[in-house]
N, C-alpha and C positions, 0 to 999 in steps of 0.2 A: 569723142563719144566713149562713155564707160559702158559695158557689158559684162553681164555673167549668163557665161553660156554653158550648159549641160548637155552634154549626148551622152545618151544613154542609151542601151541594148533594148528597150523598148522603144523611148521617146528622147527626142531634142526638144533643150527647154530654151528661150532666149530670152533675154531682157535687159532694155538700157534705152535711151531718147525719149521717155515716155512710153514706150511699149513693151509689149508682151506675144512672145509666140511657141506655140506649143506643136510639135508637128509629130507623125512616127518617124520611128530611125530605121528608114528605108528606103532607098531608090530603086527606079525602076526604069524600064523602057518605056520613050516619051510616045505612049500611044493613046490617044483621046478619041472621045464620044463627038459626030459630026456636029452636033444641038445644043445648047447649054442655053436655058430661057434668060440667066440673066448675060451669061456670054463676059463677064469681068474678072478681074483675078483671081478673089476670092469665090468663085464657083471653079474656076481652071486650076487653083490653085498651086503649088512651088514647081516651075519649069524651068531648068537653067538649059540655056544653048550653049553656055560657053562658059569655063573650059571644054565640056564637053556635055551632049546633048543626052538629059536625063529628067524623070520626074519622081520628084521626091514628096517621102509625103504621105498625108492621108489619101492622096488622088493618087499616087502612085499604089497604093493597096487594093484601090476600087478599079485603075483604067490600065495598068502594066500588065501586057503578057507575061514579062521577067523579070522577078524581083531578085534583091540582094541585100537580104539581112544577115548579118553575122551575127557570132556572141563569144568570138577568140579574142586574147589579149592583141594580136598582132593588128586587130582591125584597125587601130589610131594611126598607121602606116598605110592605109589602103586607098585608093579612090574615092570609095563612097565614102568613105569619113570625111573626106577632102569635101564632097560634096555635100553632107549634111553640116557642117560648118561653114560653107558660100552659103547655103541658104539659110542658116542663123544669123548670119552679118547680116544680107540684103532682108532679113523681114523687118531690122529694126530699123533702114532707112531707104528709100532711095534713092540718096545720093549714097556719094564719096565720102569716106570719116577717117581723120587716124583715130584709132584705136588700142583704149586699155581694157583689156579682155583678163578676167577671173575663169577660171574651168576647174574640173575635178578627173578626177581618174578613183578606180576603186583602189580599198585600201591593200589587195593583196599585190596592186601593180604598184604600189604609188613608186616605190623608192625606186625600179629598176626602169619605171616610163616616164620617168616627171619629163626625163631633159629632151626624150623625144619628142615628148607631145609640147614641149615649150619650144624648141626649133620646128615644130609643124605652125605652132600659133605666132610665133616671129615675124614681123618682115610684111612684105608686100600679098596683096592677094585680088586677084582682079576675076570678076565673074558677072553675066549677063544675064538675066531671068528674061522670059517671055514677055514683047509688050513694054520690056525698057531698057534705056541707055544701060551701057554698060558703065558697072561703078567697079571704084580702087579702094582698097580700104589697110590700111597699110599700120599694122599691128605694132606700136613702139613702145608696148612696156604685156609682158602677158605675168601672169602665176599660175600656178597651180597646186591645189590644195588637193587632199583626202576629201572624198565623196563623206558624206554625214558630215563634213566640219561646214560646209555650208549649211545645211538645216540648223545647224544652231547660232550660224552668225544671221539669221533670218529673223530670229529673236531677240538675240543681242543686241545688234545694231538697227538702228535707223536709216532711211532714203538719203540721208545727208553720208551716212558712215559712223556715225557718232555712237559709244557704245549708251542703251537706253535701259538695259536691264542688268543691273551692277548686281543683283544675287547671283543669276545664272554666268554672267563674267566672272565671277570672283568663287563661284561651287565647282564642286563635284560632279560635272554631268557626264550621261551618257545617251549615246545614239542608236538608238538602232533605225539604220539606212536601210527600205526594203527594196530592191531594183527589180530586173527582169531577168539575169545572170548569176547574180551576188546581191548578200545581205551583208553589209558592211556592220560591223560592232565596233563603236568607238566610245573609248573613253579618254575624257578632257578634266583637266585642274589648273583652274585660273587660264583656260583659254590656251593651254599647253596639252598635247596630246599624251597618253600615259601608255607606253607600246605594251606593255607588258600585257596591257587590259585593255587589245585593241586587235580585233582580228576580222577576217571575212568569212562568210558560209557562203561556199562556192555553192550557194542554189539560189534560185525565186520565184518569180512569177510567173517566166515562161514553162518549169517545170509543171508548176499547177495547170497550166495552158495546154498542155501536152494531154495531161488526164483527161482533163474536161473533152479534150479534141477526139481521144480513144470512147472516152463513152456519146458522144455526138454520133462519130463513125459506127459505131454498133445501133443507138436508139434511133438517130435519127440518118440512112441511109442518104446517098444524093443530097443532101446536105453540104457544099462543099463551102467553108470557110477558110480563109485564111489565117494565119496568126494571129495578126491585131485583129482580125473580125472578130477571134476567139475571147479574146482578151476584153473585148469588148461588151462580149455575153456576158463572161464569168463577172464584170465590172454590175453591167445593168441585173444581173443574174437570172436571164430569161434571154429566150432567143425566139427566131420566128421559123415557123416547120410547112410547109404548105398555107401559110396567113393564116397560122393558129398559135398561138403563144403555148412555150414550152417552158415551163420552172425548172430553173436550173440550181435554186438553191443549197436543195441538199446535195447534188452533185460539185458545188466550188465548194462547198463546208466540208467536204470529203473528200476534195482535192488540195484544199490547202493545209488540214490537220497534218497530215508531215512535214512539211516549210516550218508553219509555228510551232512545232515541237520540238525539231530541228534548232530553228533560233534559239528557243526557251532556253534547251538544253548548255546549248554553248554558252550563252549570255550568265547563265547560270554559274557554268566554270571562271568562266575570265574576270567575273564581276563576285565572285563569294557569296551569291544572296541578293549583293545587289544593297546591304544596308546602309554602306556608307555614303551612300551616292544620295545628291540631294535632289535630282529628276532623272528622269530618263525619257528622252525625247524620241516619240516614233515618227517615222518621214516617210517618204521615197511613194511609188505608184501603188506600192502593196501594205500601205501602211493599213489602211483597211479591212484588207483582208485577214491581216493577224494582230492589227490592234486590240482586240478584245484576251485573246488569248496572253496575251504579253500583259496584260493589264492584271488578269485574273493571277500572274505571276508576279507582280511587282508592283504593290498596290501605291509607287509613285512614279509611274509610267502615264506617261497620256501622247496621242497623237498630236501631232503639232498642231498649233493654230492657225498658222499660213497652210496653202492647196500643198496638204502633204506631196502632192507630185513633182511642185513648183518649187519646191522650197530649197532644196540647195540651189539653181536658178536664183530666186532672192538671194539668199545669201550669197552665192557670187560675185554678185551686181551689188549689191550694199557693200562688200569690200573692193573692189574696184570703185568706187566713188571716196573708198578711204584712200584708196590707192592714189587715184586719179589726182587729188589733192596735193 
C-alpha cells in the first residue's frame, strides 16, 4: 500500500487503497455515549485498544473527559502522535499492508526532525481499533518532505505519480502552507526548493481560534466550546447560543486580519514582490481564511484546486505511488 499521510496540529490527513480520511489531531479518553441509533463504526468512530486504550478523533472532541492536543515541535516523539498515525494506517485498510508511506514536517523543523520522524515511520507497527482484528502494517520504504512541497505535488502529479503539469514543474513557484501552528512559506525552481526564499511564520489558525474563543467567552457566557468546536465556527462562521444563530463573521474577519498581514508581510520580504514567481499556490486549513487577502497582494496567487486542507495529503500520496514504483 502507498500512503500520504499528514498530521497536523489541527487535523490528520490519510490517503492511499482508494481512500480518504480526515480526522482531528486529538486523542482522548475512551469514554462513550450508552446509545448510538446506528451503533457502527462510523457513528463510534476511531477507537484503538491496543497499543494502548484511547479515542481519537472527532469523537474524541465530542465524548472525552481528557483530551491531548499539542502544538510543540517535540510532539512527533510522543504517544499520541504514535496514536494519531495507528489510526491513519488502520482508516486506509482493514487488513495488514506493508507500506510506502509519504509525510511532512513543517518547514522550520524539517532539517533538525526529518530522521526522527523517519525512524518513527520505519519498521513494524501493529495496532487494534474497536470491533476488529488486530492488523501489522510494517512500513519499508518512508520520506519526508517539507509541509507546502506537497500542496504543489498535488498539482503536478497525477494518481499514477506521473508529472501532469510541466509549467508549474519546470516555474518559479510558491507556497504558501496555512496550518494550525505554522504558516510555512516555500519557494520551489523546477521542483527544487530555493532556502533562501523559504521560511515559516510561527503562527495560524489556532491563534485566530484563541480570539474568536476570548470574544465567545465575553458575548456568549456558558457557552463552553472546545478548540475544534471553535474552529469549526470560525470555519462555518456562525455558531449556535441557546438554539439561536450567532454571526460570527466579523469577529473571524477580525481575527484573522493579523495572521494575513502577518503572512503578507513576510511573504513580501523573502519573495521581493513576489514578481518573479510564476504562481503562488495557497493550501493548508486556513487557506480560506487569508486567501483573499494574499490575493489582494499578489495578483498571481490563487488557492489551490485540490480541498485546500487535503492537499499536501494528496500530494503525499501521489509521490509515494512515484515512490512506490
Amino acid at each position: 500500500m502507498n500512503a500520504g499521510i499528514d498530521i497536523g496540529y489541527s487535523w490528520t490527513k490519510a490517503i492511499g487503497n482508494g481512500r480518504a480520511a480526515a480526522f482531528a489531531s486529538v486523542v482522548g479518553t475512551p469514554d462513550r455515549g450508552r446509545f448510538s441509533l446506528d451503533g457502527g463504526e462510523s457513528e463510534l468512530g476511531i477507537e484503538l485498544i491496543a497499543p494502548r486504550a484511547v479515542l481519537v478523533g472527532d469523537q474524541a472532541v465530542i465524548q472525552s473527559r481528557h483530551l491531548e492536543r499539542r502544538e510543540d515541535r517535540a510532539w512527533i516523539e510522543s504517544p499520541a502522535y504514535y496514536d494519531l498515525l495507528l489510526a491513519a494506517f488502520s482508516s486506509l485498510t482493514e487488513g495488514s499492508a506493508r507500506v510506502t508511506v509519504v509525510s511532512g514536517l513543517p518547514i522550520q523543523f524539517y532539517e533538525r526532525d526529518r530522521e526522527t520522524l523517519l525512524a518513527r515511520l520505519l519498521g513494524e507497527h501493529q495496532v487494534q481499533r474497536a470491533g476488529r482484528r488486530a492488523q501489522r502494517f510494517e512500513v519499508i520504504d518512508a520520506r519526508v518532505i517539507p509541509q507546502g512541497f506537497g500542496a504543489l505535488l498535488a498539482v503536478v502529479l497525477d494518481d499514477r505519480g506521473r508529472i501532469v503539469d510541466a509549467d508549474l514543474a519546470n516555474g518559479r513557484i510558491s507556497v504558501v502552507d496555512v496550518g494550525g501552528k505554522t504558516t510555512n512559506l516555500l519557494s520551489v525552481d523546477r521542483l527544487s526548493e530555493v532556502g533562501r526564499e523559504t521560511a515559516s511564520v510561527p503562527t495560524g489558525t489556532w491563534g485566530c481560534a484563541r480570539a474568536v474563543g476570548r470574544w465567545l467567552a465575553d458575548n456568549c457566557p456558558g457557552l463552553e466550546l472546545r478548540d475544534h468546536q471553535v474552529i469549526a465556527a470560525m470555519m462555518a462562521r456562525e455558531t449556535r447560543y441557546y438554539g439561536e444563530r450567532v454571526d460570527l463573521g466579523a469577529v473571524v474577519d477580525q481575527a484573522v486580519a493579523p495572521l494575513a498581514d502577518q503572512v503578507v508581510a513576510q511573504a513580501t520580504q523573502l519573495w521581493n514582490g513576489a514578481a518573479g514567481l510564476d504562481a503562488i499556490l495557497i493550501a493548508g486549513g486556513g487557506a480560506h481564511l487569508v486567501g483573499a487577502r494574499v490575493r489582494r497582494q499578489f495578483r498571481h496567487a490563487r488557492v489551490i484546486a485540490v480541498d485546500p486542507m487535503m492537499a499536501n495529503a494528496v500530494g503525499y500520496w501521489r509521490f509515494s505511488q512515484r515512490v512506490g514504483k
